[in-house]
ZAMARGU-4260 file (C-alpha; in steps of 0.2 Angstrom, whole numbers, plus 5000, padded with zeros to 4 digits):
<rodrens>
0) 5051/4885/4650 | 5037/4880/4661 | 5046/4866/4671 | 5058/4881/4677 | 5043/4890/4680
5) 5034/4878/4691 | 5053/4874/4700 | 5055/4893/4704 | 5038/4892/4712 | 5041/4877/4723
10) 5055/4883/4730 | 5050/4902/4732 | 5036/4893/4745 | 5048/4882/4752 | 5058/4897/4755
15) 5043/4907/4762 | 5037/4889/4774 | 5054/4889/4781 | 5054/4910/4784 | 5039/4908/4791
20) 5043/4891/4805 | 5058/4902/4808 | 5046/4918/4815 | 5034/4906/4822 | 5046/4897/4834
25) 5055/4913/4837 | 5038/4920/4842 | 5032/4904/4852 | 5049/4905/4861 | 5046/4925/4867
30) 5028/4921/4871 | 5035/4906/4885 | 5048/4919/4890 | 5035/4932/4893 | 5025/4917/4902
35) 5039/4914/4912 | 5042/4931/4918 | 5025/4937/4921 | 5013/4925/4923 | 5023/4908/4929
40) 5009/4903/4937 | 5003/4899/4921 | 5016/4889/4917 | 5012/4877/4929 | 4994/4876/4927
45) 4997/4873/4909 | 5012/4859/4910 | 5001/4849/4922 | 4987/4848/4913 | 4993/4842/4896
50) 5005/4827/4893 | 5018/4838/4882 | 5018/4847/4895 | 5020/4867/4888 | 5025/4862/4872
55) 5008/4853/4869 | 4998/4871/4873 | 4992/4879/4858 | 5003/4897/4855 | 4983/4906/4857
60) 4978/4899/4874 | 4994/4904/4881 | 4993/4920/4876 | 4977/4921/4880 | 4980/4917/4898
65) 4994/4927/4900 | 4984/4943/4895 | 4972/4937/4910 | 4985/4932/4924 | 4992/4951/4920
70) 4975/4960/4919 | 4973/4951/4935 | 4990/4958/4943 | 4987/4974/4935 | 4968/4979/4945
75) 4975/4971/4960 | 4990/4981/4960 | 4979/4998/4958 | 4966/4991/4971 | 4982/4992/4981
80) 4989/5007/4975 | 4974/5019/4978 | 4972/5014/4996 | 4991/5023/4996 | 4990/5039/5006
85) 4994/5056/4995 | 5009/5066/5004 | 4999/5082/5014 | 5002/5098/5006 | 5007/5112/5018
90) 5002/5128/5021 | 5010/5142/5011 | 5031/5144/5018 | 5043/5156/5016 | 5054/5151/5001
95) 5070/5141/5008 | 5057/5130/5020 | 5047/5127/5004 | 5064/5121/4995 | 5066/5108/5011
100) 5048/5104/5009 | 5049/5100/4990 | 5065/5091/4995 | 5059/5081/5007 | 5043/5077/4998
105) 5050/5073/4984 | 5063/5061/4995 | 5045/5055/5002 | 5037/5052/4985 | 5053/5038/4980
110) 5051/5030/4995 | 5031/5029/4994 | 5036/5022/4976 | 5049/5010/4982 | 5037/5002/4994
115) 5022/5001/4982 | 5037/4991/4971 | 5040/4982/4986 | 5024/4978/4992 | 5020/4971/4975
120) 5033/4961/4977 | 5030/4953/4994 | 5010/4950/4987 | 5016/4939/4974 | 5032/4928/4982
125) 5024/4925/4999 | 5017/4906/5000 | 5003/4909/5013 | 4996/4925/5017 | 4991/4927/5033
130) 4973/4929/5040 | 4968/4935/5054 | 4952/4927/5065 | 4944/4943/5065 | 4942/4941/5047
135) 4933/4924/5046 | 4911/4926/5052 | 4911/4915/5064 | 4890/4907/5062 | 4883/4900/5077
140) 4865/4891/5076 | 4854/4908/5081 | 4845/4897/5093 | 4857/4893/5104 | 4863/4904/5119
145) 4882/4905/5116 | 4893/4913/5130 | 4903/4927/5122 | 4923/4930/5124 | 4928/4941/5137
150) 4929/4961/5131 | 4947/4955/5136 | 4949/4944/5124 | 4961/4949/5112 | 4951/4946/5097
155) 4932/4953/5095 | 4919/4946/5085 | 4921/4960/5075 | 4934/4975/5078 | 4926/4990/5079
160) 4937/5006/5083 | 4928/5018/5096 | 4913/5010/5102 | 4902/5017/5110 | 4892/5012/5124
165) 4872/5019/5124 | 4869/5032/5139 | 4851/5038/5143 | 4860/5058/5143 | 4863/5052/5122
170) 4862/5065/5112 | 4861/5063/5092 | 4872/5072/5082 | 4859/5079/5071 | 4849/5095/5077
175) 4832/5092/5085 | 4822/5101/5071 | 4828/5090/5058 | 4824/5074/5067 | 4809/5063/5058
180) 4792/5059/5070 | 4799/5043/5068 | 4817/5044/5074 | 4809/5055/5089 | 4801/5041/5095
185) 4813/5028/5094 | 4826/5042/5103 | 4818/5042/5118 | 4827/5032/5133 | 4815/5014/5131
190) 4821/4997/5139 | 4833/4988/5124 | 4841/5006/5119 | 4855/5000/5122 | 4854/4986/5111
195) 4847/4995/5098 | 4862/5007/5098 | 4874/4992/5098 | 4866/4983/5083 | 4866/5003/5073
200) 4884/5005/5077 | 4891/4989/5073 | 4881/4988/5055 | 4886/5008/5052 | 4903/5002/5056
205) 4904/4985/5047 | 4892/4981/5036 | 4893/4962/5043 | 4879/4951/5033 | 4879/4938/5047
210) 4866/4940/5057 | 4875/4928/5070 | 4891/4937/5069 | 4881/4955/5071 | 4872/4946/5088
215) 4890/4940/5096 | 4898/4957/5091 | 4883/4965/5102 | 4883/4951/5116 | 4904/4956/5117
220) 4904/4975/5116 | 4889/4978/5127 | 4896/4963/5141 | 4883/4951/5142 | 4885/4935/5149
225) 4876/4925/5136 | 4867/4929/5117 | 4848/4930/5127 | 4834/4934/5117 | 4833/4953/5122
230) 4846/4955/5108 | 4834/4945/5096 | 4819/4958/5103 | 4830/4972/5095 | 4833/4965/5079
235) 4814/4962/5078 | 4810/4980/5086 | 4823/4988/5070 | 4815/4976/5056 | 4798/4985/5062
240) 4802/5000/5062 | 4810/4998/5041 | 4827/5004/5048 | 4836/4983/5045 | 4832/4969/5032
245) 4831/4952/5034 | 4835/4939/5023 | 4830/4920/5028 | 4841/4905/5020 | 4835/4889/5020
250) 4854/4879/5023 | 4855/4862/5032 | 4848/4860/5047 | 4847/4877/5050 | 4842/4894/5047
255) 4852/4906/5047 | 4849/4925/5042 | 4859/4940/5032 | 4855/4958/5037 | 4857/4974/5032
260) 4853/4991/5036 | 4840/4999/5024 | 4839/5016/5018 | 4831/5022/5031 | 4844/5014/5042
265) 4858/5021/5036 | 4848/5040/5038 | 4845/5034/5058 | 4864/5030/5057 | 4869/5047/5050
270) 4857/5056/5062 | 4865/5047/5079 | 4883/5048/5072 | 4884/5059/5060 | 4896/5050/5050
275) 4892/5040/5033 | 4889/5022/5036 | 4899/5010/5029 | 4890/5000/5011 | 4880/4987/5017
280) 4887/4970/5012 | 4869/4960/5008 | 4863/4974/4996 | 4878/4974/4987 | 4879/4955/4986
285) 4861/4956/4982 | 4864/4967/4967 | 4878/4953/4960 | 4871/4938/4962 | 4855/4928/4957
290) 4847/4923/4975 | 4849/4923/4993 | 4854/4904/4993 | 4867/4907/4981 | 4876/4922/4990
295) 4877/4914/5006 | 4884/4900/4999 | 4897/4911/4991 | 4901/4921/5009 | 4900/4903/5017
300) 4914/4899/5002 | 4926/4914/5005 | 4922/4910/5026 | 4933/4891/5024 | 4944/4901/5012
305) 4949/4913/5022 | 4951/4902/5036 | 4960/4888/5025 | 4976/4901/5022 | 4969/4909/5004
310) 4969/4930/5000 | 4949/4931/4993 | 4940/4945/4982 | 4921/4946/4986 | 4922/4958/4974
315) 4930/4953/4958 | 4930/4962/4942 | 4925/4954/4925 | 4935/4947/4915 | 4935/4950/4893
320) 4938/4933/4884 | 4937/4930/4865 | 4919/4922/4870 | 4913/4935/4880 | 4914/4943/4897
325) 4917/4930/4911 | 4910/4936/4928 | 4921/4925/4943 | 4911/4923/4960 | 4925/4922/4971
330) 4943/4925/4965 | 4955/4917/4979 | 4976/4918/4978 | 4987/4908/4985 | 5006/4900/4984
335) 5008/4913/4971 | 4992/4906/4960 | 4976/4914/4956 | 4960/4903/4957 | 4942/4909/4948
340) 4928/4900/4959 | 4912/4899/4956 | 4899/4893/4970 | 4886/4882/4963 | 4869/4880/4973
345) 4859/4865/4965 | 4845/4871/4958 | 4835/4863/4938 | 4846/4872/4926 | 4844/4873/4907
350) 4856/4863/4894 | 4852/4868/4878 | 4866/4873/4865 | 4861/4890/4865 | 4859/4891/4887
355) 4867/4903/4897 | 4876/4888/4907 | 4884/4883/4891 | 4892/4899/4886 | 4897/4902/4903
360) 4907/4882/4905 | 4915/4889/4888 | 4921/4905/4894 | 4929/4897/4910 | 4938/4882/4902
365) 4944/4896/4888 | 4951/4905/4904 | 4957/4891/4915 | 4961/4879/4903 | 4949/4867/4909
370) 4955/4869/4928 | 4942/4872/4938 | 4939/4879/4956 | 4918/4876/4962 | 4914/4875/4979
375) 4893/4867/4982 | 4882/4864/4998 | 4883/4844/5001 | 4886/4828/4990 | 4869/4829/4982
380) 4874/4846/4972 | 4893/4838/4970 | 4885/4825/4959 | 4872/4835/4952 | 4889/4848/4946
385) 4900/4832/4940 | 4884/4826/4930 | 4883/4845/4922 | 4900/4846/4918 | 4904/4828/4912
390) 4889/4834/4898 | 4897/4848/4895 | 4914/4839/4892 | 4907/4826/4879 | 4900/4842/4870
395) 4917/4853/4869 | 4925/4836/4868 | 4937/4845/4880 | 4943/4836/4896 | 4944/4846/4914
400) 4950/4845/4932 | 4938/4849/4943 | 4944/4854/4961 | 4926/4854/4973 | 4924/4860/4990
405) 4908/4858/4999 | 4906/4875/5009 | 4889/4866/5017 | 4900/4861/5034 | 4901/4873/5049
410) 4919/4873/5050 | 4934/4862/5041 | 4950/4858/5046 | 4960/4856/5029 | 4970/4872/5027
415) 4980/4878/5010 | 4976/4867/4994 | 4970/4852/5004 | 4950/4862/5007 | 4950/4855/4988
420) 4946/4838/4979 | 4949/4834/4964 | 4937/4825/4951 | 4943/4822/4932 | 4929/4822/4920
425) 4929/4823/4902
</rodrens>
């Protein structure tokens, strides 16, 4: 009686195991199907980095990376679908023109739908977006004189739509009796107006962080013959006066500046134009990141990016993982992939098993699946990184592929994936 007990047990589990390999590869097989059709990317990250190939990838890491490649998509695609204009409503019509308005609004609203479809479309299959050089800073040694393009060259350092040029008969927008003792003073017709107006307008307009590229945008738009140090008395002249910061980096054999206008910048700005200056770019920066070094070392990053063929965020949004909110410095597309980066400035940094380095390593190789994307200065903080992460490795007893690019030179040649090189550690 208990033998056939027992046997009915055995194969009631047997018959449960074999229900239950069943669902599992059933479930396996529409998770690589749902890779496949939204996230192929994945797919090929994943088959290259394990010797299986996709059928050595554990059912969770998949998944999980499949939810990110879609989160992705999916803030990208409403980045681009806000920027969409809003059909204009009209003014009140008599009743059969409002029938042809609805009509044709409505005939307007598929077609705006169509091309949001189609332009997510084209964002995903093209192989290399295309940049165009008024995108990429161009950074020039501040101590050099530099001639400028012509104002007819096609390309400006920075495009700016409506400059205007500084007359002595200005006039601010904003009334006389609101104008601060301080704005007075600075109104009145002084040798280097001009200048002043120039570097005003093209921060209020831009919100360029290079100092350099600010200084060659002036040089073009006002027609000098060189970058003389007139324009260098004007940044100094706006500094003293609170209305732009400065920041000094210590990088290479240079130093180079970010700027910004302050606060009471952006007022001065509002005052002349009347319009709302564009967000500063260094304050923001300066609000994300951890020091000066490290933010220019990211701006230098997504310079040679851009440049190199790639579609860059500045901006990027966090990302949740199962360990914790993963917070991307850069996040670069191209050939239909999505790359996190992270820009690494060399600098003492804690190892301990509790240290924020270590929870952030484990949150991006939970992400990429031990594919990462770092850019550094020069060779010293390329092998002060390959020493962190070979550490790392030996503790998740995880191997990685690290692709490096060292933003530290002026200008590179390689374009597409060759900006990268690769190191294997682990």
């Amino acid at each position: 009686m208990q033998l056939a007990v027992l046997q009915n047990l055995i194969a009631s589990e047997k018959a449960l195991r074999r229900a239950a390999e069943t669902e599992a590869q059933a479930t396996r097989q529409a998770l690589e199907a749902l890779a496949r059709d939204l996230a192929s990317e994945v797919i090929d990250t994943l088959t290259k980095q394990h010797e299986q190939g996709l059928a050595g990838v554990p059912s969770d890491v998949l998944a999980d990376r499949i939810g990110q490649a879609v989160q992705t998509e999916l803030a990208r695609l409403r980045q681009q679908i806000a920027t969409l204009p809003a059909p204009a409503i009209p003014a009140p019509l008599p009743d059969i023109e409002r029938q042809r308005w609805q009509q044709s609004n409505a005939e307007h609203e598929a077609e705006i739908s169509r091309l949001r479809e189609e332009l997510a479309g084209l964002q995903l299959a093209k192989k290399k977006p295309l940049v165009s050089p008024t995108e990429i800073p161009v950074v020039i040694n501040e101590k050099a004189e530099e001639n400028p393009p012509s104002r007819d060259t096609e390309y400006a350092p920075l495009p700016i739509e409506n400059f205007m040029l500084y007359s002595a008969d200005f006039m601010p927008v904003a009334a006389k009796e609101v104008w601060p003792d301080w704005f007075q003073r600075w109104v009145i017709p002084h040798t280097g107006m001009d200048k002043d107006f120039a570097m005003m307008q093209i921060l209020g307009k831009t919100g360029e962080p290079y100092r350099a590229t600010v200084t060659r945008a002036a040089a073009y738009y006002l027609g000098m013959a060189s970058i003389g140090g007139s324009l260098g008395k004007s940044i100094t002249r706006l500094e003293e006066m609170g209305m732009i910061t400065l920041v000094k980096i210590r990088w290479q054999r240079i130093s180079p500046h970010l700027m910004a206008l302050t606060n009471k910048g952006e007022n001065a700005y509002r005052m002349l134009f009347g319009q709302e200056p564009v967000p500063q770019e260094l304050p923001r920066l300066l609000a994300r990141h951890k020091s000066a070094r490290h933010i220019y070392l990211i701006l230098e990053t997504e310079r040679h990016l851009r440049a190199a063929g790639y579609v860059v965020e500045r901006y990027p949004d966090p990302i949740e993982t199962d360990l914790g909110r993963y917070e991307p410095d850069l996040v670069a597309r191209f050939d239909e992939h999505t790359l996190y980066i992270e820009a690494e400035v060399k600098t003492t940094k804690s190892r301990g098993e509790n240290s924020p380095r270590r929870q952030k390593w484990e949150r991006y190789w939970k992400l990429t699946g031990g594919e990462f994307y770092v850019s550094v200065t020069d060779a010293a903080g390329r092998r002060a990184l390959c020493s962190e992460l070979r550490y790392w490795a030996s503790i998740f007893e995880q191997p990685a592929v690290v692709w490096l690019m060292e933003a530290g030179a002026r200008e590179k040649k390689e374009t597409g994936w060759d900006i990268w090189k690769r190191v294997d550690v682990g």
